[in-house]
DOGUZA-457159 format. One record per residue (C-alpha): x, z, y negated. Coordinates in steps of 0.05 Angstrom, whole numbers, plus 5000, padded with zeros to 4 digits. Each point is the difference from the previous one (the first is absolute). Example, Ala and Ser with C-alpha at 12.3 -4.5 7.8 and 13.67 -1.06 7.14 Angstrom:
% residues 2
((5246,5156,5090))
((5027,4987,4931))
//
This chain:
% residues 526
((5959,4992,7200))
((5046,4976,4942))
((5038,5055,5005))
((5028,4983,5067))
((5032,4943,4974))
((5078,4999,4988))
((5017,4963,4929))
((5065,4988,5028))
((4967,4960,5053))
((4960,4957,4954))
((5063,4982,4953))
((5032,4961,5059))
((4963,4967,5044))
((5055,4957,5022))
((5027,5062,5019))
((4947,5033,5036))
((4987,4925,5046))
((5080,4999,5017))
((5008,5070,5013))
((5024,4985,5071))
((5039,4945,4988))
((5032,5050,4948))
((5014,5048,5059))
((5025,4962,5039))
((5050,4979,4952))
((5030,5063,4979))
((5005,5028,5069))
((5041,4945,5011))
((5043,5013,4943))
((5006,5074,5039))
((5029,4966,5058))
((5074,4990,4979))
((5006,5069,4966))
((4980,5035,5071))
((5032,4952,5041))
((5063,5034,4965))
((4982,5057,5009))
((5006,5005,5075))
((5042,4939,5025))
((5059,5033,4974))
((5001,5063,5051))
((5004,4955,5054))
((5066,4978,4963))
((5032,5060,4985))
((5046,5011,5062))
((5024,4926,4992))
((5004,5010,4913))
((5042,5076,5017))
((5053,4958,5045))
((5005,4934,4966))
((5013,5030,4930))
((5034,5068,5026))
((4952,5049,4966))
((5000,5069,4999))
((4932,5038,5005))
((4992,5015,4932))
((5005,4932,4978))
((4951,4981,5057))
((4954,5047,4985))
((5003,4968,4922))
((4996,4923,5024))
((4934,5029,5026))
((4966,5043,4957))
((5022,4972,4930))
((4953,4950,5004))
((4942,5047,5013))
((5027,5056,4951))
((5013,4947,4951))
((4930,4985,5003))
((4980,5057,4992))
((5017,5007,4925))
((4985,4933,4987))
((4920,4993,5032))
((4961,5031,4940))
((5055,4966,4940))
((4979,4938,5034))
((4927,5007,5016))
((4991,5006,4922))
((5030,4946,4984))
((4959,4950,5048))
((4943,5046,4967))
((5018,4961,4931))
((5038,4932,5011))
((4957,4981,5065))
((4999,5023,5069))
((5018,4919,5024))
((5056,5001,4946))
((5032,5059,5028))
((4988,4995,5071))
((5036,4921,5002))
((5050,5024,4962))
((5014,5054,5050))
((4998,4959,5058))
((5053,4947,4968))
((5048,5062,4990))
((4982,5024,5067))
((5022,4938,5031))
((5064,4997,4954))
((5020,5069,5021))
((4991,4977,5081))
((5052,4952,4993))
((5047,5051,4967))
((4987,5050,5048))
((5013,4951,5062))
((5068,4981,4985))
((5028,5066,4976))
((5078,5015,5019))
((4997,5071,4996))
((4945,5056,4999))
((5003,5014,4923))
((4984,4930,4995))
((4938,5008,5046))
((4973,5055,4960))
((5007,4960,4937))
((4958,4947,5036))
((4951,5048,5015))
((4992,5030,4941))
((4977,4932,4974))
((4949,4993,5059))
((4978,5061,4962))
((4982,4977,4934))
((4966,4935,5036))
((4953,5043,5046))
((4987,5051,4946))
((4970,4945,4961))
((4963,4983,5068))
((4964,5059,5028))
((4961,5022,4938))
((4981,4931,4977))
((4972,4987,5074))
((4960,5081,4999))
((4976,4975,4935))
((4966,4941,5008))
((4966,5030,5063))
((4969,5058,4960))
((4979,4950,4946))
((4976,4946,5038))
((4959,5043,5046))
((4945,5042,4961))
((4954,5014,5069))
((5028,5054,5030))
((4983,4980,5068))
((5036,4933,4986))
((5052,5032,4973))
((5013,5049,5061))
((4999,4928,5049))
((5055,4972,4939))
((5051,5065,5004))
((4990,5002,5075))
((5015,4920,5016))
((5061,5016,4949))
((5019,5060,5034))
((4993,4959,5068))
((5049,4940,4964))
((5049,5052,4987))
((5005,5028,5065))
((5005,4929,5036))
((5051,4990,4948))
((5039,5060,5023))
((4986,4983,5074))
((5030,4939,4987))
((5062,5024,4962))
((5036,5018,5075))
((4978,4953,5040))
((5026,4942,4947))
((5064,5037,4986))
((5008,5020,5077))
((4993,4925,5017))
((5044,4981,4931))
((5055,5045,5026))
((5008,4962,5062))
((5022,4945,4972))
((5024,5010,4933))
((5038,5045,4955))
((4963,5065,4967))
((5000,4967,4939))
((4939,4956,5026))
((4959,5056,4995))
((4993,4988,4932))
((5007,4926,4995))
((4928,4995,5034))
((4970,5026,4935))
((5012,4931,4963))
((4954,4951,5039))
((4942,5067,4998))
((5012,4998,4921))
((5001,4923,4994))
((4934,4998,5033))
((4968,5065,4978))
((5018,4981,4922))
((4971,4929,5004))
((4935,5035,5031))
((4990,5051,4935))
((5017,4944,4956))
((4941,4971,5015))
((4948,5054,5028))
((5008,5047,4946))
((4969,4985,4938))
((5049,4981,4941))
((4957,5035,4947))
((4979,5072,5013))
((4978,5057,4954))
((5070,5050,4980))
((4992,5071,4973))
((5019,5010,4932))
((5061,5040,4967))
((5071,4985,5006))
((5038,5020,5057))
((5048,5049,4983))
((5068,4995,5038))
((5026,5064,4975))
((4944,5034,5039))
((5017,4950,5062))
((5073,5019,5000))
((4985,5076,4998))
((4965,4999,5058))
((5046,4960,5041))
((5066,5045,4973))
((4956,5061,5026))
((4975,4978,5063))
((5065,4965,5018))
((5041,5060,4986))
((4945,5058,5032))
((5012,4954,5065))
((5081,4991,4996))
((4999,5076,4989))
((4951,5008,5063))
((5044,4957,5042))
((5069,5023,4966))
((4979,5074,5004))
((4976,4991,5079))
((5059,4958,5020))
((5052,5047,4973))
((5036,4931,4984))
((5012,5017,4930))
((5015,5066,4968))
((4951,5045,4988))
((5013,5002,4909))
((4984,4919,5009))
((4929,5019,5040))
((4981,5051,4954))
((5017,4946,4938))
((4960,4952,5030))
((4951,5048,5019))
((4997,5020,4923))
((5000,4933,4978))
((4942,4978,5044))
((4953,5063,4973))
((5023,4993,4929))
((4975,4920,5005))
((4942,5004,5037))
((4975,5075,4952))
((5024,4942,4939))
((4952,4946,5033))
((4941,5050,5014))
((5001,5016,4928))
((5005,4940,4969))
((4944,4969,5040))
((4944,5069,4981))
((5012,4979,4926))
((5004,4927,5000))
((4939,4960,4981))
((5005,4949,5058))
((5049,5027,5055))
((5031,4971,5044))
((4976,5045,5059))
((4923,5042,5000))
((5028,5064,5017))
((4930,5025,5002))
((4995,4961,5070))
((5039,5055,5030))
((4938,5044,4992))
((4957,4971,5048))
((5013,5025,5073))
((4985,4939,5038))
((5056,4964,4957))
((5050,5060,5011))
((4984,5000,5082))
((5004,4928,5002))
((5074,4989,4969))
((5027,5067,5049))
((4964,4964,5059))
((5038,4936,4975))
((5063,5030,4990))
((5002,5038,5066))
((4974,4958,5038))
((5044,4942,4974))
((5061,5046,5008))
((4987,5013,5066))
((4991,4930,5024))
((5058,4974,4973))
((5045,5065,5024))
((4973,4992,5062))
((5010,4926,5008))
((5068,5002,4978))
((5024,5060,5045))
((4962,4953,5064))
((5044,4940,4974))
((5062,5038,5003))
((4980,5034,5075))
((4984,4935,5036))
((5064,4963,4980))
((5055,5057,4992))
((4969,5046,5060))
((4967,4946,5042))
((5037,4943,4990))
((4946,4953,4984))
((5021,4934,4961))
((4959,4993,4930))
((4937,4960,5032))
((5000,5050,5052))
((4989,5062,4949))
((4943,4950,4965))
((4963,4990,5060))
((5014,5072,5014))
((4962,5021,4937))
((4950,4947,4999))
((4942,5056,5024))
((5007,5041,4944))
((4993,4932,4937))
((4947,4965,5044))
((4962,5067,5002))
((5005,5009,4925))
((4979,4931,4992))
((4930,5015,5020))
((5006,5075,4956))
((4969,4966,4937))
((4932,4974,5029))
((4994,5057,5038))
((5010,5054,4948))
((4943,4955,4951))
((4954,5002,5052))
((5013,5073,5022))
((4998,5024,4928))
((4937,4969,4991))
((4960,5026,5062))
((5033,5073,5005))
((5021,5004,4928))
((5073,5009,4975))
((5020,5067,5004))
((4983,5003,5082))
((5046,4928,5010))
((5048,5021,4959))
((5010,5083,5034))
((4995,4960,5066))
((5046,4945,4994))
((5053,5046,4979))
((4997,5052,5051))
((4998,4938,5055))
((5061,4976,4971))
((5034,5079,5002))
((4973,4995,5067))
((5040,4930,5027))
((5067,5026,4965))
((5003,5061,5038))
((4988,4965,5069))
((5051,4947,4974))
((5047,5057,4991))
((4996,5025,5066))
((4998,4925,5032))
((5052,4969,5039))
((5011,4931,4970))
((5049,4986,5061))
((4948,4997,5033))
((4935,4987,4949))
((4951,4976,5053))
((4929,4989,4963))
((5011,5070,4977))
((5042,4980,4945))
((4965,4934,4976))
((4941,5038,5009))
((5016,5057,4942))
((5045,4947,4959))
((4935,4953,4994))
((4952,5066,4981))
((5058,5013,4950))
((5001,4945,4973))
((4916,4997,4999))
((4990,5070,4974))
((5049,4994,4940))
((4980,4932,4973))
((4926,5031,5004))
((5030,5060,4960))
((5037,4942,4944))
((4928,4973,4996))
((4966,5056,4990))
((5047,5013,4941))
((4991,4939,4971))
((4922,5010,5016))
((4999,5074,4959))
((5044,4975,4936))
((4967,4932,4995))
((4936,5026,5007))
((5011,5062,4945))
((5019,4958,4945))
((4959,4954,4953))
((5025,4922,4997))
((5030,5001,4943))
((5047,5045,5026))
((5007,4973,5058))
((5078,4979,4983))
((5016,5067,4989))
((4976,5023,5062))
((5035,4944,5034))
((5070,5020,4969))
((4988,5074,5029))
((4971,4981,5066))
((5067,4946,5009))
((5043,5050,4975))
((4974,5055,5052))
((5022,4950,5054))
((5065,4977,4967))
((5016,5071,4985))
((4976,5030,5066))
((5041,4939,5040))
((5072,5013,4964))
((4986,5076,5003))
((4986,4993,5071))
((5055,4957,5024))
((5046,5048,4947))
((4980,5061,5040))
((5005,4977,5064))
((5062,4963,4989))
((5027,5062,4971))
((4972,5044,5056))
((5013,4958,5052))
((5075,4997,4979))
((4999,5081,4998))
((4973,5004,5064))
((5036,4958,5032))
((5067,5027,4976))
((4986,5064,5025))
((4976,4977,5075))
((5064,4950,5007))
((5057,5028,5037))
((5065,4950,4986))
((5037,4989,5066))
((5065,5033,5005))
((5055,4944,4977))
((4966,4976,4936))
((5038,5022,4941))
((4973,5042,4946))
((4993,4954,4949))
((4966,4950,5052))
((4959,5050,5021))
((4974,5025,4936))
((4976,4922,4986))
((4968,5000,5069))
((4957,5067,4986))
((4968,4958,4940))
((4945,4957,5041))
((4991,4957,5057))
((5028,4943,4959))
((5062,5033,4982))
((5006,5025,5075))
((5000,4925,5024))
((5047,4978,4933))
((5057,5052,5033))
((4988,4982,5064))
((5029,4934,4989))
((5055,5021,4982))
((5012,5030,5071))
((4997,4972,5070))
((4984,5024,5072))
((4974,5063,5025))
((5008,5032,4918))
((4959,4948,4971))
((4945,5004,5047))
((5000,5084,4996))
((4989,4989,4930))
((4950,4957,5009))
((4956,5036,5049))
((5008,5062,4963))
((4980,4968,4937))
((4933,4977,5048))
((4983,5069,5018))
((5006,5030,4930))
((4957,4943,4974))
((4942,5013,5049))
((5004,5066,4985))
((4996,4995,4922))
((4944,4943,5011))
((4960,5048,5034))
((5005,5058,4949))
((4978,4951,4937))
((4939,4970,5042))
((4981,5075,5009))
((5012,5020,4933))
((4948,4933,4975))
((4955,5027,5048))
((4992,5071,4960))
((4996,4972,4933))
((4944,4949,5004))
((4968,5051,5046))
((5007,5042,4937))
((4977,4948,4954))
((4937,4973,5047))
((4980,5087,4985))
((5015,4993,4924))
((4960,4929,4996))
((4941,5030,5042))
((4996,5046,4937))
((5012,4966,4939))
((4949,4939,5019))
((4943,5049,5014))
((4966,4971,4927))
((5024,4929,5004))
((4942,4967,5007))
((4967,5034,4942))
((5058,4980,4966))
((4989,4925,5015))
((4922,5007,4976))
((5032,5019,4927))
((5047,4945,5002))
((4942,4952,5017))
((4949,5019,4958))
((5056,5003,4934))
((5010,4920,5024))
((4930,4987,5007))
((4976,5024,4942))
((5018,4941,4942))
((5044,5015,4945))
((4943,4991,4943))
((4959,5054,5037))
((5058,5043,5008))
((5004,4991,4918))
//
């Protein structure tokens, strides 16, 4: 009977009696840093017009802030790991909040992607600090299922309410409010952790080592800007490659340095359990297709059918309120029909509600289209879940910050991959389905080919029957790209529910080894 006692659990009480007070806490501190994450798309037609941006710079006001993260997750996760998790996550908030008022009155679009890449250091702080205290806090695994899926099911209310506040924000005020809601979140949120979270708490030993931090960040952030430079065609191909180069050379340099190092910064020896490696691709694609997807709906309902901001929110309400109830579901699920069958599942129902979304008519959406946007929106937050469920669940405690860094930076990394590629998609396809009215001249015309945004940027500068050709021939080439990207997200999860049905086959004995190395205590293990 001893033996099914956790040391851990013994060593703080005070810990073990406020574990849900704890919870509740940090998934409050998750609030602000996915509230960003989403209220932005609504903004993006209103952003494109108000500061004149192209699509490239668009597509970076967006995705630096994931991609940013990215690099920075893990660098970050380690350090919490050995100042303090409550050090490092109210630091990050107070820079978060710092950043949102930059961001809100920016002139000019590089000014908006500084902002954002400081709403990147402050949520990268965030996000593994939050993972982190979950995984420590919550030894019972059945707890600790209810903990990831009530955090999941914050997050997606969170992102549910990202449109609807900046729909309704956009009626009224300028884009830059958007971002000036953060503050009073922050405010409140910060004065909560002060005092929930306990001031002392136990910090891994070693020094953190910033050269390591920095070559992961240089190799991440350049494998990305060759990914999107390389796709985009925006910059020549001898600067991809470089970056390309640059990026392997780093991250090969990092990989390295962390095999022979006596405490490194990253267990690369996590990468060898399959539950941990299916989790962070379910997280990454899943997370990439989500945010792709939202983004390309954002653009359709105001630049095709001419809904105002709080319109598009409402619009896409289905598809965050479904995800909102994802987490619960995918603990429960897991538990009765066991992880590999929820997980399989959930991704091929998501496949399933693309596809029919492809072929919908959102003229005319009916309860057909709220319908598949809801199961959408239900299916993939199960699928998030069940990643967090199968990495979580793989790891022992004490590397439980670790394994939040990798699970956060599967999302970060799948969400600015996924709004890259279909940007950068979306933009090829549509140049090749729009057909310039005759009377535009060619350098006009060869803006308007660009995007949507670009299409409705030119077509101010018109007036009469020219501008409204444009227009409606932008439309038609938009639907028609939309529809060959929601097809296209269809075939890959399809893909990946296959690959996942595989590679989870043994994760439950996998889970039995984890448990019984954290059962058994450390002066038995001697």
């Amino acid at each position: 009977m001893a033996l099914s006692f956790d040391s851990r659990t013994i060593q703080h009480p005070e810990r073990s009696k406020r574990r849900w007070l704890i919870l509740f806490a940090v998934m409050l501190a998750f609030l602000p840093v996915v509230l960003d994450m989403t209220i932005l798309h609504i903004a993006v037609p209103s952003l494109t017009l108000a500061l004149q941006a192209s699509s490239t710079e668009v597509l970076w006001i967006i995705d630096i802030y994931s991609l940013l993260m990215a690099g920075l997750l893990v660098p970050m996760g380690t350090l919490a790991d050995r100042t303090g998790h409550r050090k490092v996550l109210l630091t990050g908030l107070m820079i978060f909040g710092v950043a949102s008022i930059a961001a809100a009155f920016s002139t000019t679009p590089a000014m908006l992607i500084t902002g954002r890449i400081l709403l990147a250091f402050g949520a990268s702080m965030i996000m593994p600090c939050v993972l982190g205290i979950i995984r420590r806090t919550f030894e019972d695994p059945g707890e600790r299922a209810m903990a990831l899926g009530l955090w999941g099911t914050v997050g997606a209310a969170g992102a549910a309410v990202g449109p609807l506040v900046g729909g309704a924000l956009l009626e009224h005020f300028w884009w830059g409010s958007v971002f000036l809601i953060n503050i009073p979140v922050v405010l409140l949120i910060a004065t909560i952790i002060a005092f929930a979270l306990p001031k002392n708490e136990p910090v891994a030993p070693g020094k953190w080592q910033i050269q390591h931090a920095l070559l992961l960040i240089v190799g991440i952030v350049a494998l990305v800007f060759a990914v999107k430079s390389g796709f985009g065609g925006k910059q020549p191909l001898w600067i991809a490659i470089s970056a390309a180069i640059t990026g392997v050379a780093a991250v090969s340099i990092f990989v390295r340095s962390q095999l022979v190092a006596t405490e490194p910064m990253l267990d690369l020896f996590l990468f060898s359990r399959p539950a941990i490696v299916s989790g962070i691709a379910m997280a990454v694609v899943t997370a990439g297709a989500l945010a792709g997807v939202e983004l390309t709906l954002a653009q359709e309902l105001q630049f095709v059918l001419d809904k105002s901001p709080l319109e598009a929110g409402l619009f896409m309400l289905p598809i965050m309120a479904a995800a909102a109830l994802g987490g619960p579901v995918a603990g429960f699920l897991s538990n009765r029909f066991g992880l590999r069958a929820v997980a399989s599942l959930s991704l091929l129902v998501a496949a399933f509600s693309l596809a029919a979304l492809a072929r919908s008519d959102f003229h005319q959406p009916g309860m057909v289209v709220p319908a598949l946007l809801a199961l959408l929106g239900l299916s993939l937050s199960i699928g998030l879940t069940a990643s967090s469920i199968a990495i979580m669940g793989a790891v022992e405690a004490e590397k439980g910050g670790a394994a939040g860094s990798l699970e956060a930076t599967g999302y970060e990394l799948g969400a600015g991959l996924g709004i890259t590629l279909f940007g950068v998609a979306l933009s090829a396809i549509y140049a090749a389905s729009m057909t310039v009215p005759a009377g535009i001249a060619p350098e006009f015309a060869e803006t308007a080919i660009r995007s949507i945004g670009d299409t409705y940027v030119v077509a101010e500068k018109f007036s009469g029957e020219l501008a409204t050709s444009l227009i409606s021939a932008g439309k038609s080439a938009f639907s028609t790209a939309h529809a060959v990207l929601l097809t296209s997200a269809a075939t890959l999860i399809g893909t990946l529910a296959v690959a996942v049905f595989f590679t989870l086959k043994n994760a439950g004995a996998e889970k039995c080894e984890v448990v019984k190395k954290q059962a058994v205590p450390s002066s038995l293990k001697k």
